[in-house]
C-alpha positions in Angstrom: -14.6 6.4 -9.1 -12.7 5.3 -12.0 -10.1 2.7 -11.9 -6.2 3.6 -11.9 -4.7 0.7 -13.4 -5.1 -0.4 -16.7 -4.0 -4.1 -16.4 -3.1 -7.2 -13.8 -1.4 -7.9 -12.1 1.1 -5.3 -11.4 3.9 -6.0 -9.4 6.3 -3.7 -6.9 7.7 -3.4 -3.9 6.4 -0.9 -0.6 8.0 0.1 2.3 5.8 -0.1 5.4 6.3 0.1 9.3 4.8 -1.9 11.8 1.5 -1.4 12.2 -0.2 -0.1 15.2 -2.9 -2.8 15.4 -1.1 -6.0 17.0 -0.7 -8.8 13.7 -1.7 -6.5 10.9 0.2 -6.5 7.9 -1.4 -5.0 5.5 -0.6 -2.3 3.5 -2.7 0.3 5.5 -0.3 0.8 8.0 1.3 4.8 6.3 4.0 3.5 3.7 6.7 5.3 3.4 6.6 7.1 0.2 7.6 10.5 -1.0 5.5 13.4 0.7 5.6 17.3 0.8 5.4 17.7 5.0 5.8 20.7 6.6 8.8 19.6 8.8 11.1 22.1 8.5 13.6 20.6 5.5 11.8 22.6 2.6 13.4 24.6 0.6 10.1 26.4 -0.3 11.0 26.7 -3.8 7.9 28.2 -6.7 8.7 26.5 -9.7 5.9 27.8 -10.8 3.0 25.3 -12.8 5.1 24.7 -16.1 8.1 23.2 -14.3 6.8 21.2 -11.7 9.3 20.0 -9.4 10.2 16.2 -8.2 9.0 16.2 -4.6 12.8 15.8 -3.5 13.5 18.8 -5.1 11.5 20.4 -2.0 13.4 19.4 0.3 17.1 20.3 1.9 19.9 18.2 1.4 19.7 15.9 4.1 18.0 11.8 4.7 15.2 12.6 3.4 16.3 14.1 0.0 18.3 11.4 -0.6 15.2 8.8 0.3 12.4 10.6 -1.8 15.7 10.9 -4.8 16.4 7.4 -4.6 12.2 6.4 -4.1 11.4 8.9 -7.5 14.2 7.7 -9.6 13.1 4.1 -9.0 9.3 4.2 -9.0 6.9 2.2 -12.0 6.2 4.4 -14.5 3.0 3.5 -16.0 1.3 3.5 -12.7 -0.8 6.6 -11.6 0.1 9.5 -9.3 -1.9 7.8 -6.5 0.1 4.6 -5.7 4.2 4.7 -6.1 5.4 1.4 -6.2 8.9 0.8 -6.3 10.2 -1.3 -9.5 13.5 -2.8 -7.7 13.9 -4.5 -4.1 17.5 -3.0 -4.3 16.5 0.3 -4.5 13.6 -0.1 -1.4 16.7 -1.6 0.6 19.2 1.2 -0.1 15.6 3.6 0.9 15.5 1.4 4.0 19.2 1.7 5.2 18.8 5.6 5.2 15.0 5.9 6.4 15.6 3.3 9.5 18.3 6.0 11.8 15.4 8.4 11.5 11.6 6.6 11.2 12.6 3.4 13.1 12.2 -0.1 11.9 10.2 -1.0 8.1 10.0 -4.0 6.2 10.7 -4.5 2.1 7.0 -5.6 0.9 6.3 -7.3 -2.2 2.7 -6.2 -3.9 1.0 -7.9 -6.8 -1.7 -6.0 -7.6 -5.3 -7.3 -9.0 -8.4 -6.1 -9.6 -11.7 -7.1 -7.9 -12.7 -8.5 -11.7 -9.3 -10.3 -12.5 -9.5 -12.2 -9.4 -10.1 -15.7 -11.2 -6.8 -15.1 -12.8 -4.5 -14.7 -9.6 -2.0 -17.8 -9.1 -2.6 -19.3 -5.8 1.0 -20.4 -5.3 2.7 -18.8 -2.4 6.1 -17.5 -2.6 8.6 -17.9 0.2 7.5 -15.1 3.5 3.8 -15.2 1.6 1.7 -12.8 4.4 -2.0 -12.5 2.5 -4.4 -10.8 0.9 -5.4 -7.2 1.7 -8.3 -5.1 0.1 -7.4 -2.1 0.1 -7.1 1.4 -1.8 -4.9 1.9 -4.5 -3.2 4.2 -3.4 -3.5 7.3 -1.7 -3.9 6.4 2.2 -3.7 2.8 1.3 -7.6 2.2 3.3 -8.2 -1.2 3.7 -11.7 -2.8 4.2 -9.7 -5.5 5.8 -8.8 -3.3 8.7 -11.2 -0.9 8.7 -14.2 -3.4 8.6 -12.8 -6.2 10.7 -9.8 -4.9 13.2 -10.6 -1.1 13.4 -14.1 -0.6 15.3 -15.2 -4.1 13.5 -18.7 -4.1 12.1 -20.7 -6.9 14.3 -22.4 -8.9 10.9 -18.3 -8.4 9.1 -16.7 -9.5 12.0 -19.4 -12.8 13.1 -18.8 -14.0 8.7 -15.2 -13.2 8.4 -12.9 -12.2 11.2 -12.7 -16.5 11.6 -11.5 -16.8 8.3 -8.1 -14.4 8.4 -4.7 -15.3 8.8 -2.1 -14.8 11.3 -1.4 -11.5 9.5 -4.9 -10.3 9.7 -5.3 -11.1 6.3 -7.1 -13.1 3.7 -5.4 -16.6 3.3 -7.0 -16.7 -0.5 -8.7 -14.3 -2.8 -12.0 -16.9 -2.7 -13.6 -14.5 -0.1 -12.9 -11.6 -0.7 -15.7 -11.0 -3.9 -18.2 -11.0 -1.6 -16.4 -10.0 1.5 -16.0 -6.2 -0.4 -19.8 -6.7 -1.8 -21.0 -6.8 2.1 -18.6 -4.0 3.1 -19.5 -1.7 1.0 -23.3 -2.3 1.6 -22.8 -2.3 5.4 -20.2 0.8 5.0 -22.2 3.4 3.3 -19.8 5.9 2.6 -17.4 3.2 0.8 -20.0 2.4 -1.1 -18.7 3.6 -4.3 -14.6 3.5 -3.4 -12.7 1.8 -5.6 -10.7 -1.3 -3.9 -7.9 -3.7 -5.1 -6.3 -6.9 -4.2 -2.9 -6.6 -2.8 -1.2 -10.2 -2.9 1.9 -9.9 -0.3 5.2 -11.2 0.7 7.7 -10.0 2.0 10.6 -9.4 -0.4 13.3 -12.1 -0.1 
């Protein structure tokens, strides 16, 4: 699989719930970030391919227009269609304060992005509500190895060399493990062996 990102680190801000599995807090845990669902809202408009619409632009007016409006006008633009980030922690707390009513409770997250090869790069010092390290997709359904090889079902050999080693978040401390934390996953996880993984760095935003 080819990479998405073109240089590190890359920085932005996601918008996540609480997670199902008690401590994690990662980014696999279904960010909020603009969707087409089937829910009722859509305006079922064909635009036809030549003037593809804003994913908004499906929707009724309504909370969740004015979320994916707000989350499209303010996402990074040299980033690929797979992972939105937002650009601006006003922006994710305006999103917030109209998701919140509707989708419960979500916390501003802070992601600096590296790749598995710029790992000897990333500064070690730890910002203020600093929460770990995640490996995880980037983008898409946001898998992480972290909680699909350690929380989730737990591989035995994953779990006996690394479990120890996470935080109270259920997360890497420090990037040092994590090089050949993804080489053993993805040998004892056959079908991940050829998925493409980042770093996620993350704190929550001040």
């Amino acid at each position: 699989m080819t990479p998405i990102m073109t240089s590190y680190p890359l920085k932005g801000y996601l918008i996540l719930p609480p997670s199902p599995v008690k401590g994690y807090r990662g980014v696999d845990r279904n960010p909020f970030v603009p969707l087409v669902l089937n829910d009722g809202e859509l305006l079922h408009k064909d635009h036809g391919e030549d003037n593809a619409p804003r994913i908004y632009e499906f929707y009724l007016p309504g909370w969740r227009q004015d979320a994916y409006r707000i989350y499209e006008d303010n996402t990074i633009e040299d980033l690929a269609e797979e992972i939105e980030l937002l650009k601006n922690r006003e922006a994710a707390r305006r999103i917030v304060k109209i998701i919140e009513p509707h989708l419960g409770e979500h916390e501003i997250v802070l992601c600096e992005i590296w790749g598995l090869e710029s790992l000897g790069e990333v500064d070690p010092s730890k910002r203020s509500g600093f929460l770990g390290y995640d490996v995880a997709y980037p983008g898409g359904d946001f898998y992480s190895a972290i909680l699909n090889g350690l929380l989730i079902n737990p591989h035995p050999e994953l779990a006996s060399q690394y479990a120890h080693v996470l935080n109270e978040n259920r997360l890497f401390p420090r990037p040092d493990n994590i090089p050949e934390f993804i080489c053993r996953f993805r040998s004892l996880v056959p079908s991940e062996g050829d998925s493409d993984f980042v770093v996620y760095k993350l704190s929550l935003a001040d």
